[in-house]
Each structure stands twice: as structure tokens, then as C-alpha cells.
ChimeraX commands (.cxc) that place a marker at each C-alpha (Angstrom):
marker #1 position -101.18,-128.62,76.68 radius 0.5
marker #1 position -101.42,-128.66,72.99 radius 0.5
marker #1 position -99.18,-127.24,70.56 radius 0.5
marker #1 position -100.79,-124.32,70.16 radius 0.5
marker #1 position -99.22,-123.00,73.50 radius 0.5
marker #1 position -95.69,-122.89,72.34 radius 0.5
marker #1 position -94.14,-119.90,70.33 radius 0.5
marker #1 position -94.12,-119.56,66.74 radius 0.5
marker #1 position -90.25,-120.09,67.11 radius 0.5
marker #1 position -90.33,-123.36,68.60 radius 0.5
marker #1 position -93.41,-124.71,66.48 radius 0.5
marker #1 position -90.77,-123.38,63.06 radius 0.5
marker #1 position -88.11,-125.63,64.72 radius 0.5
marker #1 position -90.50,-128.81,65.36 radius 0.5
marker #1 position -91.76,-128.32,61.95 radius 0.5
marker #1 position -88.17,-128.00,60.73 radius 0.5
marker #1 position -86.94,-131.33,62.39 radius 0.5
marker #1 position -90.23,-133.41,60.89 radius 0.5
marker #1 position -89.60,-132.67,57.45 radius 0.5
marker #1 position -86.03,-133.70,58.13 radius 0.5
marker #1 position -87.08,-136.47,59.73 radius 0.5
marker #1 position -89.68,-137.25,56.39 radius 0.5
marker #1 position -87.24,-136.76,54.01 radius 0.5
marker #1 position -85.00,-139.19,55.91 radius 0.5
marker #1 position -87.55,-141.97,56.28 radius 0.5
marker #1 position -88.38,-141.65,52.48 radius 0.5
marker #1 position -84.68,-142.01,51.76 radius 0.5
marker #1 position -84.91,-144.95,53.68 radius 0.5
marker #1 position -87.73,-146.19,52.28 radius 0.5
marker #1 position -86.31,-146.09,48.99 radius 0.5
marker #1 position -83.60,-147.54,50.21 radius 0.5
marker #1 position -84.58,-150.98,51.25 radius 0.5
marker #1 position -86.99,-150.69,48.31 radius 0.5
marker #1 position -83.74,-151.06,45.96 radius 0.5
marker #1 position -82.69,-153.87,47.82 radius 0.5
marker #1 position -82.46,-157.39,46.44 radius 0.5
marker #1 position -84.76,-158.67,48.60 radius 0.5
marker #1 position -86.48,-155.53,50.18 radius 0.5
marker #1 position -88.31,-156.60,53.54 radius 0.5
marker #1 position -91.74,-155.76,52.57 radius 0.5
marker #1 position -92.98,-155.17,56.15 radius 0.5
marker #1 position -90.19,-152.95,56.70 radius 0.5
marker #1 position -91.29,-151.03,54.21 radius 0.5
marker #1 position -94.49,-150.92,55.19 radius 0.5
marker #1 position -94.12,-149.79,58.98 radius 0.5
marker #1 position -91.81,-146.91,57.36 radius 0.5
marker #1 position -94.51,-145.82,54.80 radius 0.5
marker #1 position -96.76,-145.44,57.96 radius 0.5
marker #1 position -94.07,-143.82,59.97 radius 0.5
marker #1 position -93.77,-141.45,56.80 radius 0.5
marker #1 position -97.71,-140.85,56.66 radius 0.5
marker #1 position -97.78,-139.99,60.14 radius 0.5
marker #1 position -95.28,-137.49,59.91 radius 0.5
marker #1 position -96.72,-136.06,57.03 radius 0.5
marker #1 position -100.10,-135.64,59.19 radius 0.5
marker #1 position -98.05,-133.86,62.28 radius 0.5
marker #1 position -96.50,-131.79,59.39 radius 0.5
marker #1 position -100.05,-130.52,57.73 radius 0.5
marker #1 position -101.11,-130.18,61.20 radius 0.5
marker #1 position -98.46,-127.02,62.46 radius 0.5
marker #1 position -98.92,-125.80,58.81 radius 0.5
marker #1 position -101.92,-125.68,59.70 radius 0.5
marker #1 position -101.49,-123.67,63.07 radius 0.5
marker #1 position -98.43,-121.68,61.44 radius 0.5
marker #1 position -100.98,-120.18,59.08 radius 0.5
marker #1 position -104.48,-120.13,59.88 radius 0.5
marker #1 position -107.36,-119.59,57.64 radius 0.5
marker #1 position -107.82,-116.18,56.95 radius 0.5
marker #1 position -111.15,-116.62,55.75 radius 0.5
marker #1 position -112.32,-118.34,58.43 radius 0.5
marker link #1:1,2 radius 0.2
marker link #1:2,3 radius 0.2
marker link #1:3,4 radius 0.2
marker link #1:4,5 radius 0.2
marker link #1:5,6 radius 0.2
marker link #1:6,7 radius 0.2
marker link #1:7,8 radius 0.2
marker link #1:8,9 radius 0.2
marker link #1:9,10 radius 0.2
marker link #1:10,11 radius 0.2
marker link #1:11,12 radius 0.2
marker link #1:12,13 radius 0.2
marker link #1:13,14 radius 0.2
marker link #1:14,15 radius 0.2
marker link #1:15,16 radius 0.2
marker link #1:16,17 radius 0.2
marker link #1:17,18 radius 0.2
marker link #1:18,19 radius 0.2
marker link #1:19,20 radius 0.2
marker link #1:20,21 radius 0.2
marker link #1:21,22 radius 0.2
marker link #1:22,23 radius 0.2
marker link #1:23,24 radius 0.2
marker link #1:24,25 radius 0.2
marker link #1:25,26 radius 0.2
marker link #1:26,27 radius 0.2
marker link #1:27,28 radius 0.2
marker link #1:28,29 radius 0.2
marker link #1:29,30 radius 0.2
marker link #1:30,31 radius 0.2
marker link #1:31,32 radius 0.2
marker link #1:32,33 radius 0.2
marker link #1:33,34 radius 0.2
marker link #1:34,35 radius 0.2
marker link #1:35,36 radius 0.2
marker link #1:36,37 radius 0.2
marker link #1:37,38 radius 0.2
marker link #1:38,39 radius 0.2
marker link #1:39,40 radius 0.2
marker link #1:40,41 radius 0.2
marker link #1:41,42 radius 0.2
marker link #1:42,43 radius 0.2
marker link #1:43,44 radius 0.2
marker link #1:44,45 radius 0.2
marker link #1:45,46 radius 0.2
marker link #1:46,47 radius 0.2
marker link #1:47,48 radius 0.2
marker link #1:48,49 radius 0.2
marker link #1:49,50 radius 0.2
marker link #1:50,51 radius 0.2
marker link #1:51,52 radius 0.2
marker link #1:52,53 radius 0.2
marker link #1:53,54 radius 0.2
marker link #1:54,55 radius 0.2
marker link #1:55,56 radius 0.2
marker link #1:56,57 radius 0.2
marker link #1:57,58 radius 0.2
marker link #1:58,59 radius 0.2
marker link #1:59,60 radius 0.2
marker link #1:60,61 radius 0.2
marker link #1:61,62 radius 0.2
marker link #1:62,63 radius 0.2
marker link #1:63,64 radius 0.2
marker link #1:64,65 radius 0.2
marker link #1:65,66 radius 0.2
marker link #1:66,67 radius 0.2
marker link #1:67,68 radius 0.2
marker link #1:68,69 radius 0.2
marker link #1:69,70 radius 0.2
view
């Protein structure tokens, strides 16, 4: 079961709560970055965290609104 079989409703809410959740692991990202010593692998595993939500994001965009052209 993909998520293609849930409403529109509950793919808005998932949507909703990853760009929450993006914006929150940029602000920590940031965060550490400021740091006086930031933990540079920290960083990193949150920049891939961040990409990968990013990805799931563009992906329900992408079922949210399909191509009309296509």
C-alpha cells in the first residue's frame, strides 16, 4: 500500500508535519552550525535527514498535484 491510497486529507496532514519537521531539522542544523565547535558529523547526518525529507516532500507534491499535461 502506497501513499497514493490514502485521502487527499490525510496526504495534506503528512505533508503538513514534514515541512514542520524540515524546517525544524534546518533550525537545528543551523544550530550546531553556530556552535563553537559544531560536530561536523552531526551536521552531516542532519543535512541527510533534511534531504530526505525534502524528497518525501516533492514526492506528495507530486501526488497532490499531478501533471496536467501528462
Amino acid at each position: 500500500m502506497d501513499d497514493s491510497d490514502f485521502s487527499e486529507e490525510a496526504l495534506r496532514a503528512r505533508l503538513a508535519e514534514l515541512r514542520q519537521e524540515h524546517a525544524d531539522v534546518d533550525a537545528s542544523i543551523q544550530a550546531v552550525a553556530v556552535s563553537p565547535l559544531p560536530d561536523m558529523m552531526l551536521i552531516g547526518r542532519l543535512k541527510r535527514k533534511k534531504l530526505a525529507l525534502k524528497d518525501e516532500i516533492v514526492r506528495l507534491e507530486d501526488i497532490l498535484t499531478p501533471d496536467i499535461l501528462a
